[in-house]
C-alpha positions in Angstrom: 33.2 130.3 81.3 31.2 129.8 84.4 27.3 127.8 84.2 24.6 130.3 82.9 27.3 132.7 81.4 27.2 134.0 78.3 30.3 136.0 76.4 30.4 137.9 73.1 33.6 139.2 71.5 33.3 142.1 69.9 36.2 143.4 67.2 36.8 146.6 66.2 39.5 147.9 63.5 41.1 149.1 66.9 40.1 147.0 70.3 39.1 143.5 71.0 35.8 144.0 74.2 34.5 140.9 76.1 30.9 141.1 76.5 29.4 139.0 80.1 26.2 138.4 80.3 26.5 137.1 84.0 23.8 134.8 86.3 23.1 136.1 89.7 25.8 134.1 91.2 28.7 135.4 88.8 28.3 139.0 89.0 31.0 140.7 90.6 31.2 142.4 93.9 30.7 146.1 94.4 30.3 146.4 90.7 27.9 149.4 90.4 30.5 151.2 92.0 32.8 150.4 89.5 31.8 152.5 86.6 34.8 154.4 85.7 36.0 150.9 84.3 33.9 150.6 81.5 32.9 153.9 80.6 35.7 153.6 78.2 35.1 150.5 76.5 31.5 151.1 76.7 32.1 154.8 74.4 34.7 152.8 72.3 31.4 150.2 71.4 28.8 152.6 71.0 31.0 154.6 68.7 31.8 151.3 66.9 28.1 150.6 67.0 27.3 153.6 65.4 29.8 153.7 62.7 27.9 150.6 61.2 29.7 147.6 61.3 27.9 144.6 60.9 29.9 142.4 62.8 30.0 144.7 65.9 26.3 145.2 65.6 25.2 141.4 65.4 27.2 140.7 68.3 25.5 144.0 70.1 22.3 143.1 69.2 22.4 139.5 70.5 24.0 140.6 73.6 21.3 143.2 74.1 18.6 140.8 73.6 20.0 138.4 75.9 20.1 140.9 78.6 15.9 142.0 77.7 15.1 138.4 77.8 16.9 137.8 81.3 15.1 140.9 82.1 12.1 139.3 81.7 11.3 141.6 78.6 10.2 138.5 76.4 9.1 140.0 73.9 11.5 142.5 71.7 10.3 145.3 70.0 9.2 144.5 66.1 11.8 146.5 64.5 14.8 144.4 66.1 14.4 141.8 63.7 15.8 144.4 61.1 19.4 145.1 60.4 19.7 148.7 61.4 17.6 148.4 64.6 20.2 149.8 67.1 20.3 153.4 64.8 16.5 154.0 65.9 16.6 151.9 69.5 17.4 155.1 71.3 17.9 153.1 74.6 20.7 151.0 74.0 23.6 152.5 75.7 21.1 153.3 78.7 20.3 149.2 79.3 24.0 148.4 78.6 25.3 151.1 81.4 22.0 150.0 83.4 23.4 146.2 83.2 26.9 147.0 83.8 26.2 149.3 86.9 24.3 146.5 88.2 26.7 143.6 87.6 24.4 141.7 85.0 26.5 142.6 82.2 30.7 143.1 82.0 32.2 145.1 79.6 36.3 144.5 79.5 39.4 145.1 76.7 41.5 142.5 75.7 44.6 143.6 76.2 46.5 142.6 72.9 50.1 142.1 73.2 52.7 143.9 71.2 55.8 142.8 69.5 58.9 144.6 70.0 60.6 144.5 67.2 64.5 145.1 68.0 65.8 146.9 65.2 69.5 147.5 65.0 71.4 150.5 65.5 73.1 151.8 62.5 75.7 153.8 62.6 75.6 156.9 61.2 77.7 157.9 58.0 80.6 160.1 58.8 80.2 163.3 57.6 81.2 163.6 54.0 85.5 164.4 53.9 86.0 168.3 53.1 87.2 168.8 49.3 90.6 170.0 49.3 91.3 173.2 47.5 93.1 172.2 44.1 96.7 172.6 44.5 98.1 174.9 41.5 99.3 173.7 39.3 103.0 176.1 38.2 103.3 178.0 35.9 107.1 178.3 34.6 108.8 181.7 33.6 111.5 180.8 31.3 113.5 184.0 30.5 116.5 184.5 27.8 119.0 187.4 27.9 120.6 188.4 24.5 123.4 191.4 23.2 122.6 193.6 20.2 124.2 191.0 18.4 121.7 188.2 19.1 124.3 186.2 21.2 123.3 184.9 24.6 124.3 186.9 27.7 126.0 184.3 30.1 126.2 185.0 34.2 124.1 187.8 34.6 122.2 188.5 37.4 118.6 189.1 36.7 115.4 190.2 39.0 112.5 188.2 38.2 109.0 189.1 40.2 106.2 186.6 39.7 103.5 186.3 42.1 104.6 189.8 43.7 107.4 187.7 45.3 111.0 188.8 43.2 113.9 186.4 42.6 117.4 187.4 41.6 118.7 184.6 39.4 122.0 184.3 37.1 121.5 183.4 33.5 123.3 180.5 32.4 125.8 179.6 29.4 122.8 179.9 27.1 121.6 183.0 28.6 118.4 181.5 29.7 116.9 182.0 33.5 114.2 180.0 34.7 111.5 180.2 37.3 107.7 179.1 38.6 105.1 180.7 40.0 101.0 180.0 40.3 98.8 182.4 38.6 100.2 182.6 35.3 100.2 186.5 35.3 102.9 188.8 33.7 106.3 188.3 35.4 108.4 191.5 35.7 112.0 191.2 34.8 115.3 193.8 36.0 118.6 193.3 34.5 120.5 194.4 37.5 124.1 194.8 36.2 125.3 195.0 32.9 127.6 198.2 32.4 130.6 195.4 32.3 129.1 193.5 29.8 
């Protein structure tokens, strides 16, 4: 900090500002043409001002003072000595844009830095597998061929449909044919042959 300067930092929930009161030989050069710079750190304090925080305010106030006193202005008005002076000292943001136009005052943001934090890729789930349809489970056809005698019929040839799909199958000793299908539904059953039986 240079001789006969004075700085204030002023915290918001948001912003860190710098506050300069600066001597004659510390202003800056061509800074009334520089408004545009802090018009917007000048709104961001007036609105932090205003929204009543206590620490922004002190730190306003003293700033402000400063600035009267250096002005010449000895002698501040009686109500600054309260607490909530800057809510009825209608003038405020008119001597701080008066002294930062004019170089007696600097107004800057502290540019806070920011951590990146590197977060690592993941990779993404693969997509759940698809559910295979349930394989069906057979159903078995189990057919016996008897005479009017009750004895089995060996070696015949017999026409069994199940599924809509038909099957010609030969009985064996026992008389018994067997077959599968899926939907357990009636079976339909031909004797083909049996006029030399």
């Amino acid at each position: 900090m240079a001789a006969g300067q004075r700085t204030w930092r002023v915290r918001t929930s948001f912003r860190e500002l710098v506050l300069r009161l600066n001597p004659p030989s510390q202003r800056p050069v061509g800074a009334a043409g520089g408004r545009s710079s802090f018009d917007g750190p000048l709104a961001h304090l007036m609105f932090a001002v205003q929204g009543g925080d206590p620490d922004v305010a002190a730190c306003v106030r003293d700033a402000h003072l400063a600035y009267l006193g250096y002005q010449g202005e000895r002698s501040a008005p009686a109500h600054h000595a309260r607490p909530p002076y800057w809510r009825e000292l209608n003038h405020l943001e008119r001597d701080l844009r008066r002294a930062l136009s004019s170089g007696v005052m600097t107004l800057e943001e502290v540019v806070r830095p920011t951590a990146v934090v590197a977060q690592e890729e993941v990779e993404a789930a693969p997509p759940p597998a698809r559910r295979a349809k349930p394989v069906a489970e057979p159903a078995p056809y189990d057919v016996k061929v008897i005479d009017d005698t009750g004895e089995a019929i060996a070696g015949i040839e017999i026409n069994l449909t199940i599924d809509g799909t038909p099957e010609t199958i030969n009985t064996t000793r026992a008389g018994t044919a067997h077959s599968e299908g899926t939907t357990r539904a009636d079976a339909l059953l031909k004797i083909l042959d049996v006029s030399d039986r």
